[in-house]
C-alpha positions in Angstrom: -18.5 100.1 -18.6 -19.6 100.1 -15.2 -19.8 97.2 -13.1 -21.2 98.3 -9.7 -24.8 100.1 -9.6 -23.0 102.8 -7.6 -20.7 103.3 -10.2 -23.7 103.3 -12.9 -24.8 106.1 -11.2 -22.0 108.2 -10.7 -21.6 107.6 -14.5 -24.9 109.4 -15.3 -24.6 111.7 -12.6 -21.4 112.8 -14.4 -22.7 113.2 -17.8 -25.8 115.6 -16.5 -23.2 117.2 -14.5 -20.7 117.6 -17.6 -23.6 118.9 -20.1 -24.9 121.6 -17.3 -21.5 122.9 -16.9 -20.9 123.2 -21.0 -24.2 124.6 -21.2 -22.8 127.4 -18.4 -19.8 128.2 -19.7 -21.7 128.5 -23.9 -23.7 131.2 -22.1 -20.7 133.2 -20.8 -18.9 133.2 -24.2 -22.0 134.2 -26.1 -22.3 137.0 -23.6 -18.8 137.9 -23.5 -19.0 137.7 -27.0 -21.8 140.0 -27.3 -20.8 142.7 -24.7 -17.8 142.9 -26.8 -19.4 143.8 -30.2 -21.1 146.3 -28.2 -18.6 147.8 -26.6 -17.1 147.6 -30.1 -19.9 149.2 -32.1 -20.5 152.4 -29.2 -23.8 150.5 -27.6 -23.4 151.9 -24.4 -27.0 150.6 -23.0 -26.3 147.6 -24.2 -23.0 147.1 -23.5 -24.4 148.1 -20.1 -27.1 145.5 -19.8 -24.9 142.8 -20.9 -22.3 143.4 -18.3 -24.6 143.1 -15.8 -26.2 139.8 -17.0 -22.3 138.7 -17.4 -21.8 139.6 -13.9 -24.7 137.5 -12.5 -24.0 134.5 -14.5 -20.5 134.2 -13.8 -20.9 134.5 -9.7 -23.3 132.0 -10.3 -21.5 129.7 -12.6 -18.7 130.3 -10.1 -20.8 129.4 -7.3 -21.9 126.0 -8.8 -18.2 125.3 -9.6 -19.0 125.2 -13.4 -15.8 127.8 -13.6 -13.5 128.4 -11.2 -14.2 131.3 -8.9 -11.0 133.5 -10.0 -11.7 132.9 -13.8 -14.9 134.4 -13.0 -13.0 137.6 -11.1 -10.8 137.7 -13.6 -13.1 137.3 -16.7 -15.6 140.3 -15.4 -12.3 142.1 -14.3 -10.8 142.6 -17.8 -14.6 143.4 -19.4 -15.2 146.0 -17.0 -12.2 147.9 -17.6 -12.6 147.6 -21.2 -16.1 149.2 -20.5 -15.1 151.3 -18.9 -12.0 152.6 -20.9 -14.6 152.7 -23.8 -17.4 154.9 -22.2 -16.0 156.6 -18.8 -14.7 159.5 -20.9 -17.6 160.1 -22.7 
């Protein structure tokens, strides 16, 4: 328990801080969860759509330091290619 009001603060700072970032990175598995039942299942539109959304998010979760910026590289990286493996010869 906190002592200081400084230190009360930083306390509740932390938790909102904590439950935006688990919020963040919920969003990115559902999505990367999604985009890969599409790719999966031969959605291409939606497989489409979703790697765009997965794109924004990430840079932005990235930005905000809710993941670290190479996870994020990495993350759209490896989903891209398995897009594109899936639908660039079709």
């Amino acid at each position: 328990m906190p002592i200081k009001k400084s230190a009360a603060k930083e306390l509740r700072k932390s938790k909102v801080r904590t439950a935006k970032n688990a919020a963040l990175t919920g969003e990115l598995d559902t999505i990367k969860k999604h985009l890969l039942k599409a790719i999966a299942s031969d959605k291409k539109d939606d497989a489409k759509k979703l790697l765009l959304q997965l794109q924004t998010r990430s840079a932005k979760a990235a930005k905000s330091h809710a993941i670290p910026a190479n996870t994020s590289r990495r993350n759209v990286s490896r989903l891209t290619k398995a897009y594109n493996r899936k639908f660039a010869a079709k």
